[in-house]
C-alpha positions as CSV (number, residue, x, y, z in Angstrom):
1,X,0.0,0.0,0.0
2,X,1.3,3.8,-0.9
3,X,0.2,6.9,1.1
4,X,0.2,10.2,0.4
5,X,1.0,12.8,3.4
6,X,-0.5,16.4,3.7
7,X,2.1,18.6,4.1
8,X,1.4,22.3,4.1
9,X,-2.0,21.7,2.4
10,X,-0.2,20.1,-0.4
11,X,0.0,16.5,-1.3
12,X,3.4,14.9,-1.3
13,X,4.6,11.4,-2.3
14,X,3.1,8.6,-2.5
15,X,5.7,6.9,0.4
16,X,5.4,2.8,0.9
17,X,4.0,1.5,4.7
18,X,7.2,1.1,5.7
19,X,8.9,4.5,4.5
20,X,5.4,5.9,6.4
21,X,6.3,3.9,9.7
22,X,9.9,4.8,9.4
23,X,8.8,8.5,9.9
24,X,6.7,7.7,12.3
25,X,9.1,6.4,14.8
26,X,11.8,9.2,14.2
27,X,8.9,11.4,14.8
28,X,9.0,13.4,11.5
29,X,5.2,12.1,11.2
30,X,2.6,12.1,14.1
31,X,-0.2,9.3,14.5
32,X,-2.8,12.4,13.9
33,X,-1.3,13.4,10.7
34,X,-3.2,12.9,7.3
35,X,-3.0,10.7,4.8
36,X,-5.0,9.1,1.4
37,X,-4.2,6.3,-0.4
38,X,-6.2,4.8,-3.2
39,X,-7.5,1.2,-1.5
40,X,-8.3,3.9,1.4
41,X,-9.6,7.2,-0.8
42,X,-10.4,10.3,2.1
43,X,-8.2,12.0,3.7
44,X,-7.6,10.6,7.5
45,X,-5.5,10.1,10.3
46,X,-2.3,7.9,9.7
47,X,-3.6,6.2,13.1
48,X,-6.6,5.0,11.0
49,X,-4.5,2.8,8.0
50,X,-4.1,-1.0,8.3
51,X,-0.3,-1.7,9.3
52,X,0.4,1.5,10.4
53,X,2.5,0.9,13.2
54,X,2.4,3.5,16.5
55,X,5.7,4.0,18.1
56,X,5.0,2.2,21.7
57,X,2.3,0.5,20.4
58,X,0.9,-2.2,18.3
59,X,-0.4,-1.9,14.5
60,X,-3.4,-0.5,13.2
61,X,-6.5,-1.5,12.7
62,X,-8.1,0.6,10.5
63,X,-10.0,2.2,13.4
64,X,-12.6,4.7,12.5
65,X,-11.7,8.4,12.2
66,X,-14.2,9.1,15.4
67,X,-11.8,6.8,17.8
68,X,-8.5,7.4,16.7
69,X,-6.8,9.2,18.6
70,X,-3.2,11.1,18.3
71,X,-0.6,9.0,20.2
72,X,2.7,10.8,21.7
73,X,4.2,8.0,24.0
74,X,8.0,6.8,22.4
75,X,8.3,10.2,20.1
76,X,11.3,12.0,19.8
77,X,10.1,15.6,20.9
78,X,11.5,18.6,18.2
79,X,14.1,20.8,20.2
80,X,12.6,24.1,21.4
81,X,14.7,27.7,20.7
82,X,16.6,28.3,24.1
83,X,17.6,24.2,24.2
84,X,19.4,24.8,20.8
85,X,20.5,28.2,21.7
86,X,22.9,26.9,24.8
87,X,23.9,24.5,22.2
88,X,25.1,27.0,19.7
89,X,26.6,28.9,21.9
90,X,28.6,25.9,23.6
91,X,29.2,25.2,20.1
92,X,30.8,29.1,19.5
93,X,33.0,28.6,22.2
94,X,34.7,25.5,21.4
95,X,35.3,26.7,17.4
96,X,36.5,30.1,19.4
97,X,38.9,28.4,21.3
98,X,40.2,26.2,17.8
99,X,40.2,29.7,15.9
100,X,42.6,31.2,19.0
101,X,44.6,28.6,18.7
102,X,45.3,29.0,15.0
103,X,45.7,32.8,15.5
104,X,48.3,32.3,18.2
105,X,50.1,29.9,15.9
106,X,50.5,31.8,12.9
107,X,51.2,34.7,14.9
108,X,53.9,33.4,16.6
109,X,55.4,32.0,12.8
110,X,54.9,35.8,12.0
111,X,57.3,36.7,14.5
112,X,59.8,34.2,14.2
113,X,59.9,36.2,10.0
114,X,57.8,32.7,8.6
115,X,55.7,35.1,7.4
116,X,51.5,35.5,7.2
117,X,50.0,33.0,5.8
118,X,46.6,33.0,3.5
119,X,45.4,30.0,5.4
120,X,45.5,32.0,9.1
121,X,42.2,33.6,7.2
122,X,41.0,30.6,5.8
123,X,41.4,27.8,8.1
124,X,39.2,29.1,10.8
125,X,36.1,29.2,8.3
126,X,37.1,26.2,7.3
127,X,37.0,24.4,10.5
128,X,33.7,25.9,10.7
129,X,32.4,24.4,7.3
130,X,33.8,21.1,8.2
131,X,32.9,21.0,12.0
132,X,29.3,20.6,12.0
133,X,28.5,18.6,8.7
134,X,30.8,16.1,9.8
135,X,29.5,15.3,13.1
136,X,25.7,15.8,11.8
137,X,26.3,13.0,9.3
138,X,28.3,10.6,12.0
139,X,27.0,8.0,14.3
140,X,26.6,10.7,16.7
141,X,24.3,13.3,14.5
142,X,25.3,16.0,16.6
143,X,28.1,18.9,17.3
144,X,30.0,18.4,20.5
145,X,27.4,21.3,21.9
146,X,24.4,19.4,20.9
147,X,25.9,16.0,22.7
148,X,25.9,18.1,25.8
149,X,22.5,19.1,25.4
150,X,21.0,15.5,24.6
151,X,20.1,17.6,20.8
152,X,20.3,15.5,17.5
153,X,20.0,16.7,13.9
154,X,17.9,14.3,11.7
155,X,16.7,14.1,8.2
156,X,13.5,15.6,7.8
157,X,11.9,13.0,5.6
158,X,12.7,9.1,7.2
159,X,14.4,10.6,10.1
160,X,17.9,9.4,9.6
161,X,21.3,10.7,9.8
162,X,21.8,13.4,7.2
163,X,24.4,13.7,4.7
164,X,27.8,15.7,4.9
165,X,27.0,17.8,2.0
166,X,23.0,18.0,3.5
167,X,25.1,18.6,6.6
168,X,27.2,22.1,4.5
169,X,24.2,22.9,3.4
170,X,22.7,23.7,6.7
171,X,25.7,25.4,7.8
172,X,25.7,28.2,5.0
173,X,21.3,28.3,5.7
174,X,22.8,29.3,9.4
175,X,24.9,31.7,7.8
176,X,22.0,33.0,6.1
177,X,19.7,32.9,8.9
178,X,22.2,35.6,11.0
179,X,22.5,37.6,7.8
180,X,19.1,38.6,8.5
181,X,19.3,39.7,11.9
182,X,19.3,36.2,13.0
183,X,15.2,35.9,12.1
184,X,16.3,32.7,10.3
185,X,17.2,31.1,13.9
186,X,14.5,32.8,15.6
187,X,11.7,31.3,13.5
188,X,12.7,27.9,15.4
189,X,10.6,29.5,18.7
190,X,7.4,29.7,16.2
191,X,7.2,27.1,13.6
192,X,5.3,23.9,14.4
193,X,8.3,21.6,14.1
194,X,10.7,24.2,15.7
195,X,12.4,24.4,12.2
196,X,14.8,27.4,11.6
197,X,15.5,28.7,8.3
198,X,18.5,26.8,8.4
199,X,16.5,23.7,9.1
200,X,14.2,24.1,5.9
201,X,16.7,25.0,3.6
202,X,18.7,22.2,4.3
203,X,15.0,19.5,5.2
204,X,16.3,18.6,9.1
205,X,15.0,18.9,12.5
206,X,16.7,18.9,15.3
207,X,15.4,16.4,18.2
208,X,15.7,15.8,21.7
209,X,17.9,12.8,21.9
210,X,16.2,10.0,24.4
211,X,19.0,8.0,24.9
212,X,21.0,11.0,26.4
213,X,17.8,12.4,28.5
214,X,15.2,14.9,28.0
């Protein structure tokens, strides 16, 4: 069986049963959220298709629309705005510390006549660029601030790690979002899925991670 998903009053897919409870148990879909399919035309809650499986719970049943109701227990809850925010900022102080470092050190071959190098400019945005993507898309799917916070950053669609380049992408929506007097990260406090600018750019959220605490 296919279903198609309502997303922002638009129809999107069709995505199999098991792409469907994929999303449902990284929490990128809710039990309440709508779907159609052709053996099951109408639009209705995702609780209410046959083999739809709710995290912490059994399968469906094809219950009727009247008795289905949304079910939370076992899903990753999106990260609110001042949870990411101490993240970030733990996150700015351990590339600060790296960027001293490199300052100091190319300072110091400055004064013993090696010279300035181009890469004292460049390696600092570079460890930036590189930082972040390549933790998103590890084993970890986090930054070193995020671990501390219990944070992850998933794909948006089956909830899995992202990609490194998925990963760069983010990073220059970020730089984006603080071009604009940071509205692009403070649009995380008001969207439904605490998505920044950043996030929808690049198709991630970022989630509380259960197996670090809530």
């Amino acid at each position: 069986m296919e279903i198609y998903l309502s997303r922002g009053g638009e129809r999107i897919g069709p995505y199999s049963l098991e792409a469907v409870n994929r999303q449902l148990a990284a929490g990128t879909l809710t039990p309440h959220d709508l779907g159609w399919s052709e053996t099951s035309p109408g639009w209705k809650p995702l609780l209410s298709f046959a083999g739809v499986i709710v995290p912490g719970g059994a399968s469906s049943t094809a219950v009727p629309i009247g008795i289905a109701k949304p079910i939370t227990f076992g899903l990753p809850q999106h990260a609110g705005f001042w949870r990411r925010s101490l993240a970030f900022m733990i996150d700015a102080i351990i590339l600060g510390i790296f960027a001293l470092i490199v300052a100091i050190w190319f300072k110091l071959r400055a004064e013993q006549g090696s010279g300035q190098s181009a890469l004292s400019a460049v390696l600092p945005l570079a460890l930036i660029l590189i930082y972040m993507p390549a933790l998103w898309a590890s084993p970890m799917q986090a930054t070193a601030g995020q671990r501390i916070c219990a944070l992850r950053v998933i794909d948006a669609i089956d909830g899995g790690r992202v990609s490194f380049m998925r990963g760069l992408l983010r990073v220059l929506g970020m730089m984006l979002s603080g071009l604009i007097l940071g509205i692009g990260f403070l649009m995380a406090a008001f969207t439904e899925r605490k998505q920044g600018l950043h996030d929808m750019i690049a198709g991630t959220y970022v989630v509380k991670d259960s197996l670090i605490g809530r």
